[in-house]
Structure formats: C-alpha cells, structure tokens
PyMOL Python script that loads the backbone (N, CA, C, O; Angstrom):
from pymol import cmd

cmd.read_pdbstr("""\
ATOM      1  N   UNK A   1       0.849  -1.173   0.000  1.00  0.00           N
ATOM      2  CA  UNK A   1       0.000   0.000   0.000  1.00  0.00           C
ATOM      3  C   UNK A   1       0.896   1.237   0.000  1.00  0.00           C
ATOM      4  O   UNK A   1       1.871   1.188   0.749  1.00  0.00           O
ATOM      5  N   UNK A   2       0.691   2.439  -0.796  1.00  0.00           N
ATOM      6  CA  UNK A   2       0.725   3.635  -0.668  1.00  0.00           C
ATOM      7  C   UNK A   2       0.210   4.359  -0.166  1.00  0.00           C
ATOM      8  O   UNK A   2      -1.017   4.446  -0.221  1.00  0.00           O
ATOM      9  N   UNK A   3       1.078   5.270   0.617  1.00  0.00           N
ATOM     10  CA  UNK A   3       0.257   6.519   1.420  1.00  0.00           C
ATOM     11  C   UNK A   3       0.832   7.921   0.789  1.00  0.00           C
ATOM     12  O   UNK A   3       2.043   7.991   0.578  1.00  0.00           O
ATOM     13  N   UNK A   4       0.050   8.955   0.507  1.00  0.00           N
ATOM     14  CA  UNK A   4       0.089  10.209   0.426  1.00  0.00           C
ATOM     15  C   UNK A   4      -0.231  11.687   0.394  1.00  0.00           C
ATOM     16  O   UNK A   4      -1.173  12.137  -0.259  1.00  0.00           O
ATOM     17  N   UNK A   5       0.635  12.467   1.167  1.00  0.00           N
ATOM     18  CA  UNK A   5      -0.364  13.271   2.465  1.00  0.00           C
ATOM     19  C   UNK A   5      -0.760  14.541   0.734  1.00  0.00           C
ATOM     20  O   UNK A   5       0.145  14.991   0.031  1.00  0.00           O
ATOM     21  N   UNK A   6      -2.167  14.789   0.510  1.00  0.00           N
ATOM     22  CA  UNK A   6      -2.519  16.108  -0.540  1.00  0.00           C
ATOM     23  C   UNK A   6      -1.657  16.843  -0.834  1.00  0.00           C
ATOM     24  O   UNK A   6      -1.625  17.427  -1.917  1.00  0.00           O
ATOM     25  N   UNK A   7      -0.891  16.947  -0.035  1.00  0.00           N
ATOM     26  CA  UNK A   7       0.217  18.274   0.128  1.00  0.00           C
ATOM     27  C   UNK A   7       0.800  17.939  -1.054  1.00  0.00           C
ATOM     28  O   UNK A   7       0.847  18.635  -2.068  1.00  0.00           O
ATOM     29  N   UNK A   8       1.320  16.656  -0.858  1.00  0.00           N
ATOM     30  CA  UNK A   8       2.431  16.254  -1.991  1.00  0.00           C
ATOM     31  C   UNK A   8       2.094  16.001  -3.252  1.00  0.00           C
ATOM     32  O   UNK A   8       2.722  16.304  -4.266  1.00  0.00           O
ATOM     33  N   UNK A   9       0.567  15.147  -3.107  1.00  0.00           N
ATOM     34  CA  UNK A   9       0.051  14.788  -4.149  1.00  0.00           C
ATOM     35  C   UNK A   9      -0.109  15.492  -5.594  1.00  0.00           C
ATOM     36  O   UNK A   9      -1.216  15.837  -6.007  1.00  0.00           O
ATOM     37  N   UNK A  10       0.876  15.646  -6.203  1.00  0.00           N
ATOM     38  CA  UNK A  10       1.045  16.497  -7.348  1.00  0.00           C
ATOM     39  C   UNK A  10       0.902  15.746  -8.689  1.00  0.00           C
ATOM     40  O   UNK A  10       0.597  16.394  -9.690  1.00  0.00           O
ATOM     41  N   UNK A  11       1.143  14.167  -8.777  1.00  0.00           N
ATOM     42  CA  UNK A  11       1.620  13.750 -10.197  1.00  0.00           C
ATOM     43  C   UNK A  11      -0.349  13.866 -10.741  1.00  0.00           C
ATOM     44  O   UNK A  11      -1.342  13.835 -10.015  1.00  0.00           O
ATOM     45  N   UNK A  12      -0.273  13.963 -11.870  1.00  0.00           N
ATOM     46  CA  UNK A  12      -1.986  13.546 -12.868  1.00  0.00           C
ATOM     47  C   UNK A  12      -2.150  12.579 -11.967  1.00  0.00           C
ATOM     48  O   UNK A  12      -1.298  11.819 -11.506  1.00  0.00           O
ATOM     49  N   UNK A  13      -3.721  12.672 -11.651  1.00  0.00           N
ATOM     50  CA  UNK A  13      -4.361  11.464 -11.420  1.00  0.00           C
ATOM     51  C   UNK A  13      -3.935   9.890 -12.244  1.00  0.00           C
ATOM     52  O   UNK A  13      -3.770   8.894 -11.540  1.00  0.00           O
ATOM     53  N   UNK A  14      -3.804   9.814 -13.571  1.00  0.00           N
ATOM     54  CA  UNK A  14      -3.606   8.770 -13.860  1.00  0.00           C
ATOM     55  C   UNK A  14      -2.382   7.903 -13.470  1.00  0.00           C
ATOM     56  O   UNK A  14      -2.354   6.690 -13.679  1.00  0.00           O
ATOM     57  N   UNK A  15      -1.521   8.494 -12.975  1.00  0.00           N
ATOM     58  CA  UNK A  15      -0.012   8.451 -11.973  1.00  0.00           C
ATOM     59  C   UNK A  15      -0.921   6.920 -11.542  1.00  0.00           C
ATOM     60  O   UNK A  15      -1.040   5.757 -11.927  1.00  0.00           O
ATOM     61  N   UNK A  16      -1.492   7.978 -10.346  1.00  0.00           N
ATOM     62  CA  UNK A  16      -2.039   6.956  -9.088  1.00  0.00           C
ATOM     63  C   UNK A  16      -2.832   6.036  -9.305  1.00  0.00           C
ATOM     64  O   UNK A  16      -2.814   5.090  -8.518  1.00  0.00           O
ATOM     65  N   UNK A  17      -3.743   6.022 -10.399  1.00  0.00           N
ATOM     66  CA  UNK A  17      -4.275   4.888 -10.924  1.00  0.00           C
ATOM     67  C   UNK A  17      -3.596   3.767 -11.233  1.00  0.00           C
ATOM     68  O   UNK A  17      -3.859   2.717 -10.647  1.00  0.00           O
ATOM     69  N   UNK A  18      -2.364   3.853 -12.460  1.00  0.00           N
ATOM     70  CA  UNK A  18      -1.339   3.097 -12.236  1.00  0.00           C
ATOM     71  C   UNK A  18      -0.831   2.685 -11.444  1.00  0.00           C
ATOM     72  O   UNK A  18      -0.438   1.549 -11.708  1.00  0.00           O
ATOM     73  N   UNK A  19      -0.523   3.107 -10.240  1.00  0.00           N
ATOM     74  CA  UNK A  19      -0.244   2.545  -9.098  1.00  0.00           C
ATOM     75  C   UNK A  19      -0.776   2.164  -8.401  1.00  0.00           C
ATOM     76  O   UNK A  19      -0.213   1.910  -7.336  1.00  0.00           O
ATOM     77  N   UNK A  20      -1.946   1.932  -8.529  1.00  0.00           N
ATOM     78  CA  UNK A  20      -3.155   1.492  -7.830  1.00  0.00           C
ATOM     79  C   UNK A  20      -3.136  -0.236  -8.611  1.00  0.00           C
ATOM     80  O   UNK A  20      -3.492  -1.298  -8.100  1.00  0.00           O
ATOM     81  N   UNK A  21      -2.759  -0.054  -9.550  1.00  0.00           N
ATOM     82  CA  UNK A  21      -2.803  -1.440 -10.301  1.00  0.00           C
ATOM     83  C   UNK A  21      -2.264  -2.776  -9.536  1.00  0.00           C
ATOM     84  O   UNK A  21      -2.715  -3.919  -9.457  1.00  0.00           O
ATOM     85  N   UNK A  22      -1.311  -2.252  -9.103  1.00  0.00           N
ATOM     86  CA  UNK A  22      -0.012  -3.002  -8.083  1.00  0.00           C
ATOM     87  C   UNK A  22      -0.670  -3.141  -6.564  1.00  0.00           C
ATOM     88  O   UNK A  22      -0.733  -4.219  -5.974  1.00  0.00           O
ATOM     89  N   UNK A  23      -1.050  -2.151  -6.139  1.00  0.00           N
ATOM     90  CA  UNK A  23      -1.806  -1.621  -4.411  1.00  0.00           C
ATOM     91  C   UNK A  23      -2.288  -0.383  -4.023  1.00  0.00           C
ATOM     92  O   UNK A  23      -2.003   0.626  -4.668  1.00  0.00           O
ATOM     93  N   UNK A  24      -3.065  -0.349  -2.930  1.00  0.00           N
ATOM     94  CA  UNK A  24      -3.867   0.981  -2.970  1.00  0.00           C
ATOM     95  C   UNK A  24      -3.251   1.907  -3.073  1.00  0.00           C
ATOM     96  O   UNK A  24      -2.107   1.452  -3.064  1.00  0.00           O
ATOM     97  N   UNK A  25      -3.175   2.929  -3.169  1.00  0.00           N
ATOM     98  CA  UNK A  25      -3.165   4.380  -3.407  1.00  0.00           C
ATOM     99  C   UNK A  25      -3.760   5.108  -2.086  1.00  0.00           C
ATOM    100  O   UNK A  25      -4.706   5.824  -2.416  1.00  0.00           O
ATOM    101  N   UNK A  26      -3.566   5.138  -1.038  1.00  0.00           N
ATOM    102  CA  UNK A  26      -3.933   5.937   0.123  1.00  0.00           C
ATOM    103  C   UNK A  26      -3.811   7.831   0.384  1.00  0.00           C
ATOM    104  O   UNK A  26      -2.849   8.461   0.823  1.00  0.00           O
ATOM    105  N   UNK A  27      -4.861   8.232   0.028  1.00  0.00           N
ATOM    106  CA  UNK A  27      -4.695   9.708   0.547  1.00  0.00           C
ATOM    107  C   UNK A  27      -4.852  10.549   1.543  1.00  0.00           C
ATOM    108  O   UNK A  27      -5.997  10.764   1.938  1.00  0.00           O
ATOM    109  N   UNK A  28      -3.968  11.068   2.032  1.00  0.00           N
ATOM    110  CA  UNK A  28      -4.497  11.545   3.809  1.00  0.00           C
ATOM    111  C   UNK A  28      -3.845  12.808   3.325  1.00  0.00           C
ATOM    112  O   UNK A  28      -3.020  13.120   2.466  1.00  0.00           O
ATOM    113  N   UNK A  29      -4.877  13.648   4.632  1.00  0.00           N
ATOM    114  CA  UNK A  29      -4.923  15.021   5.032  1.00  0.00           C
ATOM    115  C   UNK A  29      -4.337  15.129   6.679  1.00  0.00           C
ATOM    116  O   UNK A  29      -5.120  14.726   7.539  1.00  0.00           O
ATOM    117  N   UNK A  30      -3.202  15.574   7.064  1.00  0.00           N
ATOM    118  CA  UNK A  30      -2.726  15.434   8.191  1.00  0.00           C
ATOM    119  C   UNK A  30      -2.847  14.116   8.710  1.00  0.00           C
ATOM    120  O   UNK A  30      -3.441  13.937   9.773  1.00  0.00           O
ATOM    121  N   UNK A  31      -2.255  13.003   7.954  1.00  0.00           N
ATOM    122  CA  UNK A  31      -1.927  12.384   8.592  1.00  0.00           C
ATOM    123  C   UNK A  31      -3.504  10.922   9.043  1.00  0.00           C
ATOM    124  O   UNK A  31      -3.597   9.806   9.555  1.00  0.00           O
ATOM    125  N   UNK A  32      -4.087  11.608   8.630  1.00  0.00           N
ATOM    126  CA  UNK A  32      -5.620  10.821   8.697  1.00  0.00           C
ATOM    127  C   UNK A  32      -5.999  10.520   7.087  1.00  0.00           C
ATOM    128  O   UNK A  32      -6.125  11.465   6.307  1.00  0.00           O
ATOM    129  N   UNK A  33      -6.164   9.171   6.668  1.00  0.00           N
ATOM    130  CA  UNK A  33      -7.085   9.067   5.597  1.00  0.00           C
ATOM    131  C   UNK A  33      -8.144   9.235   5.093  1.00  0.00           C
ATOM    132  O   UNK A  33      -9.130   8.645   5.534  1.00  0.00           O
ATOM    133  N   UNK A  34      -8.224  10.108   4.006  1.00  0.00           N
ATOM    134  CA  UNK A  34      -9.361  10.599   3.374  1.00  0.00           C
ATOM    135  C   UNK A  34     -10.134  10.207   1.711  1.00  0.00           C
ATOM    136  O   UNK A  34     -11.233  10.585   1.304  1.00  0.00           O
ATOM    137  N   UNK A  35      -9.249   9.453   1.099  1.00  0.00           N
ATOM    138  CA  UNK A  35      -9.349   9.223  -0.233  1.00  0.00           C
ATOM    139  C   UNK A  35      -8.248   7.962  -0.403  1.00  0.00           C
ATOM    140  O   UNK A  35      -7.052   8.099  -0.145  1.00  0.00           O
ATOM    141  N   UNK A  36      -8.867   6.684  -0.890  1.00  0.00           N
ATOM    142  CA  UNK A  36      -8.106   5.702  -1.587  1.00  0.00           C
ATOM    143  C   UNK A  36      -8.402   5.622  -2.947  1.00  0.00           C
ATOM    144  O   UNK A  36      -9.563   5.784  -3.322  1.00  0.00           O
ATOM    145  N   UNK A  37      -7.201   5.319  -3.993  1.00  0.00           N
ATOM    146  CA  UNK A  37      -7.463   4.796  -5.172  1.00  0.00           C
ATOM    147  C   UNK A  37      -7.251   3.010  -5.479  1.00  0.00           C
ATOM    148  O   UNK A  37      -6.137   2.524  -5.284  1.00  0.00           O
ATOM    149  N   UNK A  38      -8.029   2.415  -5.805  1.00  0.00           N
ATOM    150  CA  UNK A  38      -8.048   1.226  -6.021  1.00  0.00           C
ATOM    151  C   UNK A  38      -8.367   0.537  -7.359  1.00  0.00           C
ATOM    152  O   UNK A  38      -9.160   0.825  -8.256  1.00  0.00           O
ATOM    153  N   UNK A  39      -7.551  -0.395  -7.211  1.00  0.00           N
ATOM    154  CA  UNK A  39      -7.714  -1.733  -8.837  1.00  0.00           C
ATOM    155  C   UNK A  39      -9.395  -2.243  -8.569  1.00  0.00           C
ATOM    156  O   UNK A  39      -9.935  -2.675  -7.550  1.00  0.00           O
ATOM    157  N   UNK A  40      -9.786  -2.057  -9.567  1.00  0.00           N
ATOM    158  CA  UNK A  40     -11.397  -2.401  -9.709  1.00  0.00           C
ATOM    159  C   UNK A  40     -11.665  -3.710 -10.593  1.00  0.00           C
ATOM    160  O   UNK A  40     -11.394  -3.527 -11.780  1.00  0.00           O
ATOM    161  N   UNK A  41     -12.031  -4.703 -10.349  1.00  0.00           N
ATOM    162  CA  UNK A  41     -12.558  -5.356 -11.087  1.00  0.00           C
ATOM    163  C   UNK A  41     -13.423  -6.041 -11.794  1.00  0.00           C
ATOM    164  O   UNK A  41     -13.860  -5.918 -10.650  1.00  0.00           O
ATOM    165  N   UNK A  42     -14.318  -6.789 -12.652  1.00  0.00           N
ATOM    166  CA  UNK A  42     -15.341  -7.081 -12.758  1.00  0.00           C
ATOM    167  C   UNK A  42     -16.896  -6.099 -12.146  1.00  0.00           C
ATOM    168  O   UNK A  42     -17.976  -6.620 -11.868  1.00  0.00           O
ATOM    169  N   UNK A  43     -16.518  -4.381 -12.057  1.00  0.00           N
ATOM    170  CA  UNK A  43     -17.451  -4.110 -11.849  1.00  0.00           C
ATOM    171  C   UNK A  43     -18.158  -2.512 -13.288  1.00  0.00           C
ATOM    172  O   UNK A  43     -17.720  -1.946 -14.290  1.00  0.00           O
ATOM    173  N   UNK A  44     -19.055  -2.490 -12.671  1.00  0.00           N
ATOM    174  CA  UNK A  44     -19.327  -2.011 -13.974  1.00  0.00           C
ATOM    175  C   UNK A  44     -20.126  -0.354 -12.956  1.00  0.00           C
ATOM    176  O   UNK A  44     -20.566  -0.476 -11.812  1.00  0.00           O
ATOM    177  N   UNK A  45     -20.126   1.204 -13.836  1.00  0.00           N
ATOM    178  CA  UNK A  45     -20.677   2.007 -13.160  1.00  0.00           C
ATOM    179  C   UNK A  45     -21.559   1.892 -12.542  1.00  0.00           C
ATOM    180  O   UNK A  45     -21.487   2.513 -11.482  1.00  0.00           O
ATOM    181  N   UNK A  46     -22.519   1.302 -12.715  1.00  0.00           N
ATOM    182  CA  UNK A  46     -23.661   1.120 -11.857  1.00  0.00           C
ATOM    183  C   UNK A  46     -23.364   0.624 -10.641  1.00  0.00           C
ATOM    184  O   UNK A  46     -23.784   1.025  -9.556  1.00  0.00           O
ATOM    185  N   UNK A  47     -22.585  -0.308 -10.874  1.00  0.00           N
ATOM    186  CA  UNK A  47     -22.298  -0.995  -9.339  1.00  0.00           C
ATOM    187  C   UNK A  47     -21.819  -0.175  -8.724  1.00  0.00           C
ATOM    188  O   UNK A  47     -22.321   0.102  -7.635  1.00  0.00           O
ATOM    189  N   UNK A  48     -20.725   0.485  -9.170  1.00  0.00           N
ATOM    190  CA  UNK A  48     -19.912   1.715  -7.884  1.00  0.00           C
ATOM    191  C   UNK A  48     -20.825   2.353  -7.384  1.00  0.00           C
ATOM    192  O   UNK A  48     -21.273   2.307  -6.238  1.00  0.00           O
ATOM    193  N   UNK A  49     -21.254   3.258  -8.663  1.00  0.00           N
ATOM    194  CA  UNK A  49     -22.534   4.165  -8.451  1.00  0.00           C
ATOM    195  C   UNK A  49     -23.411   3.542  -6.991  1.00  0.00           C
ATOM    196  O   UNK A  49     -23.640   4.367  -6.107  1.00  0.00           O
ATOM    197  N   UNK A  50     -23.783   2.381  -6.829  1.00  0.00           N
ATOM    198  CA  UNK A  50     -25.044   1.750  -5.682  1.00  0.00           C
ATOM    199  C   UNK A  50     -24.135   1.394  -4.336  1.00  0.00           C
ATOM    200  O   UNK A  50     -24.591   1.360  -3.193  1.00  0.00           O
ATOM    201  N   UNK A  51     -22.921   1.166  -4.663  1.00  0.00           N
ATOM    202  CA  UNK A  51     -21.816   0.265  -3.333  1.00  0.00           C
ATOM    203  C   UNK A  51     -21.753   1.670  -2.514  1.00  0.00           C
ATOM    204  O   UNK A  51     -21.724   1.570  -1.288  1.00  0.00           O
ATOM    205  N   UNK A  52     -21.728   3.146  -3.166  1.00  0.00           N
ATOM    206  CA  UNK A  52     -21.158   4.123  -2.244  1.00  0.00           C
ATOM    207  C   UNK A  52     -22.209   5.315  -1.839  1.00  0.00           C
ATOM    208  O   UNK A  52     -21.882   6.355  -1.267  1.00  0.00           O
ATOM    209  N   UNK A  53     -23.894   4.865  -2.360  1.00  0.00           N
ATOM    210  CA  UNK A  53     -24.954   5.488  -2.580  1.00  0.00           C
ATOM    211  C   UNK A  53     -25.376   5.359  -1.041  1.00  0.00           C
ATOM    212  O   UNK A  53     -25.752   4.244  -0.678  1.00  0.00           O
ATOM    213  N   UNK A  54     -25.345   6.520   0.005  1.00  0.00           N
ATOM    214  CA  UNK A  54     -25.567   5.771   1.285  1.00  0.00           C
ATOM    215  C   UNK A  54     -27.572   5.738   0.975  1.00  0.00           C
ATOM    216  O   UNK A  54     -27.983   4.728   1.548  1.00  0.00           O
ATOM    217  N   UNK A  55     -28.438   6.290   0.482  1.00  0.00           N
ATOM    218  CA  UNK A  55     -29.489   6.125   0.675  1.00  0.00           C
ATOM    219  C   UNK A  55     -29.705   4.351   0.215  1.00  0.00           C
ATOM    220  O   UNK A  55     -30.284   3.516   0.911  1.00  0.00           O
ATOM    221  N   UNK A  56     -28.981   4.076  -1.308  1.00  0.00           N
ATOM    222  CA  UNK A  56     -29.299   2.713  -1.231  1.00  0.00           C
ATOM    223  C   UNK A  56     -29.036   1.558   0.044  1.00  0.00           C
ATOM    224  O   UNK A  56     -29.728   0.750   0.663  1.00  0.00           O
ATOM    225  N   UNK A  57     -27.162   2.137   0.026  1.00  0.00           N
ATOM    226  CA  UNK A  57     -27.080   1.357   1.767  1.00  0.00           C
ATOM    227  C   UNK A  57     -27.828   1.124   2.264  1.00  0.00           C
ATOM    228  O   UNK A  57     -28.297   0.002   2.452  1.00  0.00           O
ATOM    229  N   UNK A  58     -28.256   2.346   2.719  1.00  0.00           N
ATOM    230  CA  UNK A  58     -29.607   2.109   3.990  1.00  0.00           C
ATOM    231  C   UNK A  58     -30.886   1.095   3.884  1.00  0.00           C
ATOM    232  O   UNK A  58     -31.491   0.438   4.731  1.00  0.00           O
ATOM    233  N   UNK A  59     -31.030   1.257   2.484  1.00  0.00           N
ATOM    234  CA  UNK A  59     -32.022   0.554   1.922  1.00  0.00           C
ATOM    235  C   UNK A  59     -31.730  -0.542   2.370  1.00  0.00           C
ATOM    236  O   UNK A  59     -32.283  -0.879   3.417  1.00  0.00           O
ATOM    237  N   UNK A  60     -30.495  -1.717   1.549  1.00  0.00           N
ATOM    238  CA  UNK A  60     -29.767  -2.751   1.518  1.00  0.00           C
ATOM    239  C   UNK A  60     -29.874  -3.004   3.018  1.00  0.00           C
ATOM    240  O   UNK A  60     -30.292  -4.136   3.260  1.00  0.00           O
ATOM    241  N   UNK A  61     -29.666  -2.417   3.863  1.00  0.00           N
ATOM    242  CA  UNK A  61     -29.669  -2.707   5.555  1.00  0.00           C
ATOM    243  C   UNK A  61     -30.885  -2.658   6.015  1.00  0.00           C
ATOM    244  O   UNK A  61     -30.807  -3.508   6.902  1.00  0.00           O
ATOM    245  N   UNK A  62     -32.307  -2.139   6.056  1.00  0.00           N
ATOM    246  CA  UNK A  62     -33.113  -2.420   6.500  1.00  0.00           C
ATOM    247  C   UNK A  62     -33.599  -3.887   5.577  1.00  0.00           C
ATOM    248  O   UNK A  62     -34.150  -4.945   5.884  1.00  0.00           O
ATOM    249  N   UNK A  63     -33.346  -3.607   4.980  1.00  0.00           N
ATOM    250  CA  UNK A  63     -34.118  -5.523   4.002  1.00  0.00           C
ATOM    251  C   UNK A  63     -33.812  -6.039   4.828  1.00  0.00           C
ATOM    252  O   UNK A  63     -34.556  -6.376   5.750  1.00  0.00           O
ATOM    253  N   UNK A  64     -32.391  -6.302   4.734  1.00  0.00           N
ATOM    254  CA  UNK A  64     -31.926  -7.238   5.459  1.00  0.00           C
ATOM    255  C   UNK A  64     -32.168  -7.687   7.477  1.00  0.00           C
ATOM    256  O   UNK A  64     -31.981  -8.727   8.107  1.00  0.00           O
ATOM    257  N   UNK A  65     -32.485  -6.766   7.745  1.00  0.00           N
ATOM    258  CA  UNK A  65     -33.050  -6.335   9.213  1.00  0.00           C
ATOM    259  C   UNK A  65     -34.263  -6.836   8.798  1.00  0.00           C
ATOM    260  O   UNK A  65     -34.286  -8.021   9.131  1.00  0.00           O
ATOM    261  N   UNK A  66     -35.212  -6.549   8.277  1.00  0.00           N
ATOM    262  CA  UNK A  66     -36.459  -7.021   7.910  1.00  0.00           C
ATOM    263  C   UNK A  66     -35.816  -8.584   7.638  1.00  0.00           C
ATOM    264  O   UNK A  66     -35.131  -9.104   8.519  1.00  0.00           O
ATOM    265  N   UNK A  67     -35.978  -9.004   6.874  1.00  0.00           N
ATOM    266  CA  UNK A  67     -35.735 -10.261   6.750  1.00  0.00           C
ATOM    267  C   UNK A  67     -35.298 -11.188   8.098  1.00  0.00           C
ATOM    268  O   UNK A  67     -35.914 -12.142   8.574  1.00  0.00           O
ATOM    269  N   UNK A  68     -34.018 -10.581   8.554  1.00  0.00           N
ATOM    270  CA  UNK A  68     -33.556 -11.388   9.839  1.00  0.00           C
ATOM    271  C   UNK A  68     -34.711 -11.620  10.916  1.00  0.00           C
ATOM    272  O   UNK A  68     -34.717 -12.625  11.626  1.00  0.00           O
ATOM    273  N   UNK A  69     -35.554 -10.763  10.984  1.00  0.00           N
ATOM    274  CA  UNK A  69     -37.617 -10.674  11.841  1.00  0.00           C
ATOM    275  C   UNK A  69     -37.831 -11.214  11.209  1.00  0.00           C
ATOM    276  O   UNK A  69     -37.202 -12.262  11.357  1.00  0.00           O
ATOM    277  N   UNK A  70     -38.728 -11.249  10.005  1.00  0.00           N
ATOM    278  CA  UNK A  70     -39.373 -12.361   9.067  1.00  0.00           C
ATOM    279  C   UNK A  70     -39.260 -13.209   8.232  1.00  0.00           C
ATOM    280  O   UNK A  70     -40.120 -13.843   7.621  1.00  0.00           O
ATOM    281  N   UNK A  71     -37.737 -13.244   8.175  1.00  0.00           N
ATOM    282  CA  UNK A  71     -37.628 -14.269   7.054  1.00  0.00           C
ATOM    283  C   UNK A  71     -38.371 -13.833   5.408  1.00  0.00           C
ATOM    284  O   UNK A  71     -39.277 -13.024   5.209  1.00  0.00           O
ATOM    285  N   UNK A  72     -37.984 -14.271   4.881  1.00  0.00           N
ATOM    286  CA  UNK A  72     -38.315 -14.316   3.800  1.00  0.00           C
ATOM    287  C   UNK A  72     -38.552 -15.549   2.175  1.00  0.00           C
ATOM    288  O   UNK A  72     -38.905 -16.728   2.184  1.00  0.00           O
ATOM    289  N   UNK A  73     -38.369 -15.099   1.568  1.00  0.00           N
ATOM    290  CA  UNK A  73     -38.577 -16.429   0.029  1.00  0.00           C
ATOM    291  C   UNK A  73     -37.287 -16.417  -0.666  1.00  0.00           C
ATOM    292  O   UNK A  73     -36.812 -15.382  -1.132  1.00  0.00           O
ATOM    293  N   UNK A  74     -36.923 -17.150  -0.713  1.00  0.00           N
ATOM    294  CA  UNK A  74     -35.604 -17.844  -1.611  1.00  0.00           C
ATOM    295  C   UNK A  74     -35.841 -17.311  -3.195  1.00  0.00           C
ATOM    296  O   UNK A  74     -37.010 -17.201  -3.562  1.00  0.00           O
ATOM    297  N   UNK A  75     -35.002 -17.051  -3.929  1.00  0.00           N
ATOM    298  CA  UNK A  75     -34.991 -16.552  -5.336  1.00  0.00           C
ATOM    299  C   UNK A  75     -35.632 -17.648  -5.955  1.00  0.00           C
ATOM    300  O   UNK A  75     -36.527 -17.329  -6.737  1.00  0.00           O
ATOM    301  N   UNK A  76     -35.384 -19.013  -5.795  1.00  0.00           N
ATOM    302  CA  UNK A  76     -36.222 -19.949  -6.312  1.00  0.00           C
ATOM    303  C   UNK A  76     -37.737 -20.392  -6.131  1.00  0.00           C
ATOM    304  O   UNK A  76     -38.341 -21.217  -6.817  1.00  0.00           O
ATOM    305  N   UNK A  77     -38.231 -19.634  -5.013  1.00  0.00           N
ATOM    306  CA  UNK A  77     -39.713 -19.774  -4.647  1.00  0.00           C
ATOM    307  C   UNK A  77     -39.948 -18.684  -5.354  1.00  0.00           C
ATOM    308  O   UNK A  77     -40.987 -18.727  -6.014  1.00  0.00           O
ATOM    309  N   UNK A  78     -39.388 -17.831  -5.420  1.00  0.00           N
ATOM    310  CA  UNK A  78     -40.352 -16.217  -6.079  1.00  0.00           C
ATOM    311  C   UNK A  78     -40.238 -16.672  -7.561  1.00  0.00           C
ATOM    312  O   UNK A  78     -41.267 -16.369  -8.166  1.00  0.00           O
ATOM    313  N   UNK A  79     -39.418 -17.234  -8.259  1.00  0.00           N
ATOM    314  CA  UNK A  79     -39.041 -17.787  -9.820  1.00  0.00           C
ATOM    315  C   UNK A  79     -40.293 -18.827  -9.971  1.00  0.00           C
ATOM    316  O   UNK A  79     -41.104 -18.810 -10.897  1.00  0.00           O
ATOM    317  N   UNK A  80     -40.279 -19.854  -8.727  1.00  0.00           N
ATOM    318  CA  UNK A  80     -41.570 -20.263  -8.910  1.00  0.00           C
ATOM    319  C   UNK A  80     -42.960 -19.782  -9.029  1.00  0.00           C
ATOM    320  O   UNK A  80     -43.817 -20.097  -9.854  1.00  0.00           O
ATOM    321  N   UNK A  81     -43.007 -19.013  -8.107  1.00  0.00           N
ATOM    322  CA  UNK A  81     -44.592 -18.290  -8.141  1.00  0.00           C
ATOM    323  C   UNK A  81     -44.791 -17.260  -9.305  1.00  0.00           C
ATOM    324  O   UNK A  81     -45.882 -17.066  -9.841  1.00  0.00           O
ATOM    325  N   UNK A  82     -43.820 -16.725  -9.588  1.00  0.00           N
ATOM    326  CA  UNK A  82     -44.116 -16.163 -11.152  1.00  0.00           C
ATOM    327  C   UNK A  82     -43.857 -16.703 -12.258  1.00  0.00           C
ATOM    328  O   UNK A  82     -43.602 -16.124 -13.314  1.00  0.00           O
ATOM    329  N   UNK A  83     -43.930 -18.172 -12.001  1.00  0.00           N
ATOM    330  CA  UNK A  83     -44.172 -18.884 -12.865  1.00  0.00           C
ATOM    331  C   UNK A  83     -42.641 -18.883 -14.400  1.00  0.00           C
ATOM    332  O   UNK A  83     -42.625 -19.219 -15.584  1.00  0.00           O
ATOM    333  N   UNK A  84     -41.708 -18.359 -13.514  1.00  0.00           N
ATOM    334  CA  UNK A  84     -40.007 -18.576 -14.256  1.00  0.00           C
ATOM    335  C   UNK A  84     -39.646 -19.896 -14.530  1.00  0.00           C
ATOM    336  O   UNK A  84     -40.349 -20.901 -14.424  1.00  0.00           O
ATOM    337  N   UNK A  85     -38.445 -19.798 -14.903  1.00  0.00           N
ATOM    338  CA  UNK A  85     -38.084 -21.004 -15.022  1.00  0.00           C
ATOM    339  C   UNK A  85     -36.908 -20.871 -13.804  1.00  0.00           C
ATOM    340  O   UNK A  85     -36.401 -19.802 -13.465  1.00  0.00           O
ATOM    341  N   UNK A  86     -36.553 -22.355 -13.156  1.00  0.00           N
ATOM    342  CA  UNK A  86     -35.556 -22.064 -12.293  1.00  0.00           C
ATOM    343  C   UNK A  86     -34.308 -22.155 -12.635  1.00  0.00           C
ATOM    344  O   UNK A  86     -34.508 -22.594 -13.768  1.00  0.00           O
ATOM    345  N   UNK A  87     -33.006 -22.080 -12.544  1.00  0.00           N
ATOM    346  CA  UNK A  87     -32.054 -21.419 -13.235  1.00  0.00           C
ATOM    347  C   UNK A  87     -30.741 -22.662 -12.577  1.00  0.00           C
ATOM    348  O   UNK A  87     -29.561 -22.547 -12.908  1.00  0.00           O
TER     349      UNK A  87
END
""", "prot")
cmd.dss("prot")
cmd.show_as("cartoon", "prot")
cmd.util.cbc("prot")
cmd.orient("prot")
C-alpha cells in the first residue's frame, strides 16, 4: 500500500491509478485518511454508483433487518410463483 499526504500529491491522477494497479493508493490530510485509489474489477458504473450510494445502503440494511424478523422467500420460490423457469 501507498500513502500520500494532498500536500504532496502532485503527479496527474492517472499516476495513481497506475499505481493502484499493483496496491492501494492511500490519501491523507494530516496524517488521517481521506481518499483511496483502487484496482477495480469485474465491476461495472452502476455498481460503484449503488456500493457508495448511502441512501441505497440504507435501503440494503433495512431488508436485510427485515428479513432477519421475518424471514423471507428464496430466489427460487419467487421464480416459482411467477411462474419462471428455475435457473
């Protein structure tokens, strides 16, 4: 991993991307981290876009809270009842 405090941080962004290829890219402001750059894989905008969306979060966390109280239906019972095929 790389660390580097803004101050210094001077090269183009694409610098650190490249180097991100190898390991993170860590950015701190006095000494505290504020910004990482990271190797991404297999994901596509949308996904980032939803992983760092805190309203979806929130979303994603009450389901799941809900669920852990009631339980819920398996992807293969709901494929069933709408009459899918199962996969």
């Amino acid at each position: 991993m790389t660390t580097i405090d803004m101050k210094h941080a001077k090269a183009p962004l694409a610098k650190y991307a490249r180097d991100a290829r190898k390991s993170p890219v860590v950015v701190t402001a006095r000494g505290r981290p504020v910004a990482v750059v990271v190797r991404i894989e297999n994901a596509d905008l949308e996904t980032i876009s939803l992983s760092t969306n805190p309203k979806f979060l929130a979303l994603i966390e009450r389901s799941r809270a809900r669920h852990s109280k009631r339980g819920g239906m398996s992807s293969a019972e709901v494929r069933h009842r709408l009459g899918l095929k199962s996969e």
